[in-house]
C-alpha positions in Angstrom: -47.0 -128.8 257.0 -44.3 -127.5 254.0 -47.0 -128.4 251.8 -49.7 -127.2 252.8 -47.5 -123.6 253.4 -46.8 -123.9 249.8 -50.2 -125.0 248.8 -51.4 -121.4 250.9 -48.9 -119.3 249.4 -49.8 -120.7 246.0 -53.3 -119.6 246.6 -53.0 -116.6 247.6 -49.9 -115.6 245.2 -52.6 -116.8 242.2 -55.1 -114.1 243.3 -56.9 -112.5 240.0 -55.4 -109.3 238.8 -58.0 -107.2 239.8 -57.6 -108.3 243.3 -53.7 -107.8 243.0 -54.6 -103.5 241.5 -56.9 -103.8 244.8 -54.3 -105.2 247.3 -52.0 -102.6 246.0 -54.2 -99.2 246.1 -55.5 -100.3 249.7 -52.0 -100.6 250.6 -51.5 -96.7 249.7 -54.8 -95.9 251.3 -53.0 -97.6 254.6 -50.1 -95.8 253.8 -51.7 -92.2 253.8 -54.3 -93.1 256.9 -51.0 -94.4 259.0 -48.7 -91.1 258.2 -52.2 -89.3 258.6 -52.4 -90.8 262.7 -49.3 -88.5 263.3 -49.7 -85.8 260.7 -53.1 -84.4 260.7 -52.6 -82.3 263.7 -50.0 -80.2 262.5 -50.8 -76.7 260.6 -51.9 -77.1 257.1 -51.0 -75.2 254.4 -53.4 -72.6 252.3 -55.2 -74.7 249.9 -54.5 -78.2 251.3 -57.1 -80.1 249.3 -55.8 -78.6 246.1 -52.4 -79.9 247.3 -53.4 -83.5 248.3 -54.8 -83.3 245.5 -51.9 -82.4 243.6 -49.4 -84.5 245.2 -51.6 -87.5 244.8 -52.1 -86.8 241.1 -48.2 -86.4 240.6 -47.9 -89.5 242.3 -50.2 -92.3 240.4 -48.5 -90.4 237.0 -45.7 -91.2 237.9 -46.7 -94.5 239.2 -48.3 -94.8 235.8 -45.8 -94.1 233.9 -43.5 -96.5 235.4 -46.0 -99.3 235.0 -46.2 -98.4 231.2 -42.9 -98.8 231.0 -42.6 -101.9 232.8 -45.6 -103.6 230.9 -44.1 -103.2 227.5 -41.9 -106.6 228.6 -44.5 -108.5 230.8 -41.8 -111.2 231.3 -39.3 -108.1 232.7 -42.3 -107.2 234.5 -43.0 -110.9 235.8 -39.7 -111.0 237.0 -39.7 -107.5 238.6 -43.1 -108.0 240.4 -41.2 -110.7 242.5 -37.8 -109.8 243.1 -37.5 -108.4 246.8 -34.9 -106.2 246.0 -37.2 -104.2 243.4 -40.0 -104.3 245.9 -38.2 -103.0 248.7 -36.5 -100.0 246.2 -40.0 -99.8 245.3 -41.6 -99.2 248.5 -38.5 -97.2 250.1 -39.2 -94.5 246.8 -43.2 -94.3 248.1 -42.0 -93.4 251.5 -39.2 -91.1 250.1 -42.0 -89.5 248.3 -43.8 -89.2 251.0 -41.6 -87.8 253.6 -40.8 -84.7 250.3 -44.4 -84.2 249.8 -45.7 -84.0 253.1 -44.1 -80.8 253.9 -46.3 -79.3 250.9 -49.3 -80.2 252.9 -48.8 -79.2 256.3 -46.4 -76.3 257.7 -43.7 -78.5 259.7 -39.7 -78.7 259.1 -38.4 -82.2 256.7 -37.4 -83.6 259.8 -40.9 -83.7 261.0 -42.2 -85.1 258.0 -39.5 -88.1 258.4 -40.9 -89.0 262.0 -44.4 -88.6 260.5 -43.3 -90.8 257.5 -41.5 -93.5 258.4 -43.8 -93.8 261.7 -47.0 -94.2 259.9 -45.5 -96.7 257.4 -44.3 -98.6 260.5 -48.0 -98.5 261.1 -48.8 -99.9 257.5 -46.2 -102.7 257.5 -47.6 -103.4 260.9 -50.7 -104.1 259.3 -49.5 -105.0 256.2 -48.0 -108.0 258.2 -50.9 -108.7 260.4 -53.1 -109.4 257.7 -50.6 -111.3 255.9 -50.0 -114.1 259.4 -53.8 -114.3 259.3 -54.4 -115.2 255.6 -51.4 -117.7 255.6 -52.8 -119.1 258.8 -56.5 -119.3 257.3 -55.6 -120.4 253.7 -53.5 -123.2 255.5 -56.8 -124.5 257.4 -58.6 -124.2 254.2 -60.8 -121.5 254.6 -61.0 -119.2 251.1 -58.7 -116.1 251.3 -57.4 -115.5 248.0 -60.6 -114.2 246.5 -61.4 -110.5 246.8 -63.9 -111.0 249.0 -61.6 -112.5 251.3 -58.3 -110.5 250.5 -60.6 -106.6 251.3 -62.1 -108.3 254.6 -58.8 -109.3 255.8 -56.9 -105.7 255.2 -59.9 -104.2 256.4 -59.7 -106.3 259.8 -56.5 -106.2 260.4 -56.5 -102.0 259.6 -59.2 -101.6 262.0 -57.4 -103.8 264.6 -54.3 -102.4 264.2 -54.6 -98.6 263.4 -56.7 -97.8 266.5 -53.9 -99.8 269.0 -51.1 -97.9 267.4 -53.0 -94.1 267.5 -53.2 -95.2 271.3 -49.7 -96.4 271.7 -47.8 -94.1 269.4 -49.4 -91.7 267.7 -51.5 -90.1 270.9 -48.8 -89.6 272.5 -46.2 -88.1 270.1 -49.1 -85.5 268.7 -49.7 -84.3 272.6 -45.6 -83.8 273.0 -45.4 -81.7 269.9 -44.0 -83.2 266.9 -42.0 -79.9 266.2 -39.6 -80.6 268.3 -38.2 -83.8 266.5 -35.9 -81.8 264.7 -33.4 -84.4 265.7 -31.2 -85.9 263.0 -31.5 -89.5 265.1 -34.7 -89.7 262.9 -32.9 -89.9 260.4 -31.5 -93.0 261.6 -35.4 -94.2 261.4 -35.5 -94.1 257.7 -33.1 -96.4 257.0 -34.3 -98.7 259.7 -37.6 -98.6 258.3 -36.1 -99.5 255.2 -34.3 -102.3 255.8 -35.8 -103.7 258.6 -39.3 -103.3 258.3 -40.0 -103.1 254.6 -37.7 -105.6 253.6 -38.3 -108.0 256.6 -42.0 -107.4 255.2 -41.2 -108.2 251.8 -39.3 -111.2 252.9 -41.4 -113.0 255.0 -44.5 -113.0 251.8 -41.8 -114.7 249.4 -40.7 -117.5 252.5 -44.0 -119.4 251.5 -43.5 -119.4 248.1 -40.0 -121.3 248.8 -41.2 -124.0 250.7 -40.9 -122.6 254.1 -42.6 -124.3 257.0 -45.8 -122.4 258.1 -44.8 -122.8 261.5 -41.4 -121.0 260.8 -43.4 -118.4 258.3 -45.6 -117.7 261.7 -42.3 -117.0 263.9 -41.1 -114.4 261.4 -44.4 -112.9 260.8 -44.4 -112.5 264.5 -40.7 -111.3 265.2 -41.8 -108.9 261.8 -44.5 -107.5 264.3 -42.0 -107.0 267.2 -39.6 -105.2 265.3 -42.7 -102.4 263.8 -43.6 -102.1 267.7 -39.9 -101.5 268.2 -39.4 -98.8 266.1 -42.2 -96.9 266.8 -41.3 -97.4 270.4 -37.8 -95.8 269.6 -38.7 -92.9 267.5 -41.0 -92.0 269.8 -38.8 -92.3 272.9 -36.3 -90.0 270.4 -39.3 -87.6 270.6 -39.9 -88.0 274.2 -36.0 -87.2 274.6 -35.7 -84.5 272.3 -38.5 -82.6 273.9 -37.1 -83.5 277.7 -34.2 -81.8 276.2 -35.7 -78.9 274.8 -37.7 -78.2 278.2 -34.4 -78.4 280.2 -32.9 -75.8 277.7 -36.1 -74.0 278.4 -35.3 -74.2 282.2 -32.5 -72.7 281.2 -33.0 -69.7 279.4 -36.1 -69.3 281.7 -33.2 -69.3 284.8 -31.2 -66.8 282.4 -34.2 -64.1 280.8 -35.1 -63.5 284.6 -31.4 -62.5 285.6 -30.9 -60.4 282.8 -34.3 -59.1 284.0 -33.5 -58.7 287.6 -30.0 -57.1 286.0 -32.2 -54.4 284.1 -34.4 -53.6 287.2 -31.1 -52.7 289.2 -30.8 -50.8 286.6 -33.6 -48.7 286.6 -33.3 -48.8 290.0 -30.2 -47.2 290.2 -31.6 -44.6 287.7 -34.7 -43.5 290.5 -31.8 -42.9 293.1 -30.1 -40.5 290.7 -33.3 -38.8 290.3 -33.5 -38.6 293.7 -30.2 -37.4 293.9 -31.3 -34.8 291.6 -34.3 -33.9 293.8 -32.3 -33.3 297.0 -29.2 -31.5 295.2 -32.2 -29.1 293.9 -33.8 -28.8 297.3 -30.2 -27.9 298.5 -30.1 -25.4 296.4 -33.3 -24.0 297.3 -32.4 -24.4 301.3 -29.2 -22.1 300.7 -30.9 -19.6 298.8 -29.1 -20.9 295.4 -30.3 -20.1 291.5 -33.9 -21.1 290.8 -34.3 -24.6 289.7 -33.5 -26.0 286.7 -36.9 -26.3 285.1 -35.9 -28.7 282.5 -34.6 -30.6 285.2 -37.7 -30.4 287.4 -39.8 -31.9 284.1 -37.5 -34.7 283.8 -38.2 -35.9 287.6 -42.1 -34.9 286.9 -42.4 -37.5 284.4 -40.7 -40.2 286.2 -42.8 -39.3 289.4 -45.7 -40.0 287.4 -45.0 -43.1 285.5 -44.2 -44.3 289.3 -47.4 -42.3 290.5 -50.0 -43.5 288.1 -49.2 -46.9 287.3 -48.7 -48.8 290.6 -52.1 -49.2 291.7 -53.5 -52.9 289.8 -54.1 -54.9 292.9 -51.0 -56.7 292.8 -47.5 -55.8 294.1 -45.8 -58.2 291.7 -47.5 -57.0 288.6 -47.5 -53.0 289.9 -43.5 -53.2 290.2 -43.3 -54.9 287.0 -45.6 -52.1 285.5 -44.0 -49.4 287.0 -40.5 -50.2 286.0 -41.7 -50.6 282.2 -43.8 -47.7 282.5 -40.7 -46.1 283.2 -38.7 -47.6 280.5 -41.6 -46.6 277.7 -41.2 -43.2 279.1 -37.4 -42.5 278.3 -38.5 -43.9 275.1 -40.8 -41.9 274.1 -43.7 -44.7 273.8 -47.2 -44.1 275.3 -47.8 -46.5 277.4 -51.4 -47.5 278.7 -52.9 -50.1 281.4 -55.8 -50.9 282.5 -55.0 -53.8 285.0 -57.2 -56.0 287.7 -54.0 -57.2 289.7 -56.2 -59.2 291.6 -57.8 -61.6 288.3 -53.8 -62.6 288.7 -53.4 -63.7 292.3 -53.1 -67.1 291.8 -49.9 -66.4 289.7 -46.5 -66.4 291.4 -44.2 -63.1 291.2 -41.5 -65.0 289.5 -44.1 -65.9 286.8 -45.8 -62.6 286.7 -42.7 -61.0 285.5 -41.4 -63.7 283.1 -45.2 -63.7 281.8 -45.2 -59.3 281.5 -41.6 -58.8 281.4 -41.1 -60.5 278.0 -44.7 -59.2 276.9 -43.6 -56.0 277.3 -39.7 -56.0 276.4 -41.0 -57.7 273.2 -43.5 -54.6 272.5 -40.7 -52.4 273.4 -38.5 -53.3 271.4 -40.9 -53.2 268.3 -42.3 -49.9 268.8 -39.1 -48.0 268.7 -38.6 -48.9 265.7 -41.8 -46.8 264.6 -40.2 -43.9 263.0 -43.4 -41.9 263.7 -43.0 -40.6 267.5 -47.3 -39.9 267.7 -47.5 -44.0 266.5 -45.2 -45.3 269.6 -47.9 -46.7 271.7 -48.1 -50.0 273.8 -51.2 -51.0 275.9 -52.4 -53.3 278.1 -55.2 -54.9 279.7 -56.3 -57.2 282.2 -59.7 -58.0 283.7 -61.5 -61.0 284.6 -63.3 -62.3 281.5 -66.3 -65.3 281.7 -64.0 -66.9 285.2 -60.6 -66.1 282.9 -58.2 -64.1 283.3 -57.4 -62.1 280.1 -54.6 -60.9 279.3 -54.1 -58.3 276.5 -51.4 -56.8 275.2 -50.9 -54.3 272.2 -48.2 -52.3 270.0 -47.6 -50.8 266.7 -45.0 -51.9 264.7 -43.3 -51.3 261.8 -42.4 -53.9 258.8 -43.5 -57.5 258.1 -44.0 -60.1 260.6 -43.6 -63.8 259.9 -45.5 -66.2 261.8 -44.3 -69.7 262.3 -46.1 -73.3 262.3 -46.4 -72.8 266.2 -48.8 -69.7 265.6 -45.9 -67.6 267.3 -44.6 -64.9 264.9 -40.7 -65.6 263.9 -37.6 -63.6 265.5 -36.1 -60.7 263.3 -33.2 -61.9 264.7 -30.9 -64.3 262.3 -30.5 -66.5 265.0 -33.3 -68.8 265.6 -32.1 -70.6 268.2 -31.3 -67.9 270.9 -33.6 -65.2 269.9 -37.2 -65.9 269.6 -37.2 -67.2 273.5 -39.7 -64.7 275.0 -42.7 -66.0 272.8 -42.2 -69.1 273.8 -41.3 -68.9 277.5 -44.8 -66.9 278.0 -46.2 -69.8 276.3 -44.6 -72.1 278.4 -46.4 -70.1 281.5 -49.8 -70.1 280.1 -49.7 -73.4 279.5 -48.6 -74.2 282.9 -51.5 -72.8 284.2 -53.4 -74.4 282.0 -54.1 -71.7 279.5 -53.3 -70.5 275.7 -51.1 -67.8 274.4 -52.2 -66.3 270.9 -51.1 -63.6 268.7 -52.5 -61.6 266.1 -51.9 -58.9 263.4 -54.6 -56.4 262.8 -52.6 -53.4 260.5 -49.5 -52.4 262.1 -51.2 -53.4 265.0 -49.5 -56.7 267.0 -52.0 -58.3 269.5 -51.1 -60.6 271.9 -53.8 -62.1 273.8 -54.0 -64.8 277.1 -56.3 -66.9 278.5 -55.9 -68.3 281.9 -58.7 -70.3 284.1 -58.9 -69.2 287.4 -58.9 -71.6 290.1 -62.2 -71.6 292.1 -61.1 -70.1 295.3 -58.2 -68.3 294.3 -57.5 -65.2 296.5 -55.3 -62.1 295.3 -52.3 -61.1 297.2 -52.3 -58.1 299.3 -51.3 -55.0 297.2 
């Protein structure tokens, strides 16, 4: 059996050089189609062909000019070619390369590219070693592998048997949890994994032939090689699983938290309507006992809060007319123009408590921006909702002064320094639409910011008494 391992691995090691420059560029191919399972959802960049292109071009340079230099000693070369430590430092620089480049294709974080990286070269190996176990095994029972014929329909098989089980498995899955939120420095754990226990196991196992290894012990380690690629895809993406099981329950969180503060700020301007009430009895007091005229300044301060409540209550909805109202109110100290044109009822199927996480952020976010507007005739913030097509659309609008970055989500960036507890509303409203199985987008048109969402109605939804 030794022999006939030997005999195999001769074979197959003595393949024509051609086929060797073959083996090697289908490999990359694999390579950029297994990061490419997990990748090619995310944002791209402007100009992403002229980048692949790009990076690919930098890469077989410098590919090329490392094989120049190796060449001028073909013994040195010889010797490099089969020494599994340069092959392992070889292939660990490829995915290096990889996990720096990938960034310039698509808009996601470097820890994103790592999970991307070292998941689809798990992928590779995967086949990489599948392909390997069969030629041993087919070469031992004499069938002819080693030509190129033979070498292009094995990769080929085992890519098309592999690729497809592990986009199922693996990549599927981690796409549909978002692969933003793997900005979890266990990843990085993954690369060195990858490194050392699937390349090099890899690299390992195709020089056991050529040392006299039995085939049936080649075969176990070919196999355990397999386990250990299913392994750490399985783990990196359980680290995504957990990561975003985290970031949901922070979500909870600050969900449980923005609706306090809210409730906090409706006392608030609660407490602000009972002093303008106040203010309306003290007058009518005054009035009663034959006092001074009224204050007309006075009486034009309670006329415009009358109105805001006055005009703005009447959408069809409680919920969504006290969360109007109490904005209204809000845009009215501030000297913002505030306009609605609701249908209350296209939002019965919502719950209060997610009407006024959905609204309240929406319209604390447009706040916010527009009194910055140093032009008081600019300040403006309007909103509409009707039934659209059997969707309830949502639309909200404000001017705004200065830039506005938008981030690889399609949400535009906080101001604020602090990433990581400003920037919450966007995503929160999000996390409602999507709930309800809708979309949240946003747009800038001028100095215009438009935020815009769609939510399916569901067939027999009723709206709540107003």
């Amino acid at each position: 059996m030794g022999g006939g391992t030997v005999a195999a691995a001769q074979a197959i090691s003595s393949t024509p050089a051609g086929t060797e420059s073959m083996t090697f560029l289908l490999s990359l191919a694999q390579i950029m189609a297994g990061i490419g399972l997990f990748a090619a959802g995310q944002k791209r960049r402007t100009h992403f062909w002229w980048r692949l292109v790009g990076v690919v071009a930098t890469f077989c340079l410098l590919y090329a000019g490392i094989a120049g230099l190796l060449l001028r000693d073909a013994s040195r070369a010889t010797r490099l070619s089969q020494s599994p430590v340069f092959l392992v430092v070889l292939f660990a620089t490829i995915l290096a390369y990889a996990v720096l480049a990938l960034p310039l294709l698509y808009d996601m974080p470097l820890w994103t590219s790592l999970f991307c990286c070292t998941a689809g070269y798990t992928v590779q190996n995967l086949a990489s070693g599948t392909d390997g176990l069969v030629r041993l095994v087919a070469q031992a029972q004499g069938m002819p592998v080693a030509d190129t014929p033979g070498v292009l329909l094995s990769m080929v098989g085992a890519t098309a048997a592999v690729y497809p089980l592990c986009w199922w498995l693996y990549a599927r899955p981690a796409r549909r949890m978002g692969l933003v939120s793997t900005q979890n420095r266990e990843i990085a754990f993954s690369f060195m994994f990858v490194v050392m226990a699937v390349i090099a196991f890899d690299v390992a196992n195709k020089q056991l032939p050529l040392h006299g290894v039995p085939l049936a012990t080649t075969v176990t380690l070919r196999v355990v090689h397999g386990a250990v690629c299913l392994f750490s895809l399985g783990t990196e993406v359980e680290i995504l699983l957990n990561t975003r099981l985290q970031v949901e329950a922070a979500t909870s969180a600050r969900m449980a938290a923005e609706r306090e503060r809210q409730w906090e700020q409706s006392q608030k301007n609660v407490e602000a309507i009972n002093l303008k009430c106040h203010d309306i009895r003290h007058q009518i007091r005054n009035l009663q006992t034959g006092g001074a005229a009224v204050d007309k300044a006075v009486l034009d301060d309670i006329a415009r809060e009358v109105n805001v409540y006055d005009s703005k209550v009447r959408t069809g909805n409680a919920a969504l007319d006290t969360i109007l109202s109490e904005k209204g109110l809000v845009c009215e100290r501030a000297g913002i123009a505030f306009t609605c044109i609701a249908d209350g009822a296209a939002l019965g199927f919502m719950t209060p408590a997610d009407l006024y996480s959905l609204f309240g952020n929406a319209t604390e976010n447009a706040i916010e921006a527009t009194s910055r507007v140093p032009d008081a005739d600019r300040r403006s913030i309007g909103i509409d909702v009707r039934m659209v097509a059997g969707m309830a659309r949502i639309h909200v609008e404000n001017s705004f002064v200065g830039g506005l970055e938008m981030g690889s989500d399609g949400l535009p960036r906080t101001s604020k320094g602090d990433t990581l507890n400003h920037g919450f509303g966007m995503r929160s409203m999000r996390a409602v639409a999507e709930r309800y199985g809708g979309t949240l987008t946003t747009r800038v048109v001028g100095d215009v910011f438009h935020l815009n969402v769609l939510l399916p109605v569901p067939e027999g939804a009723e709206a709540p008494d107003a």
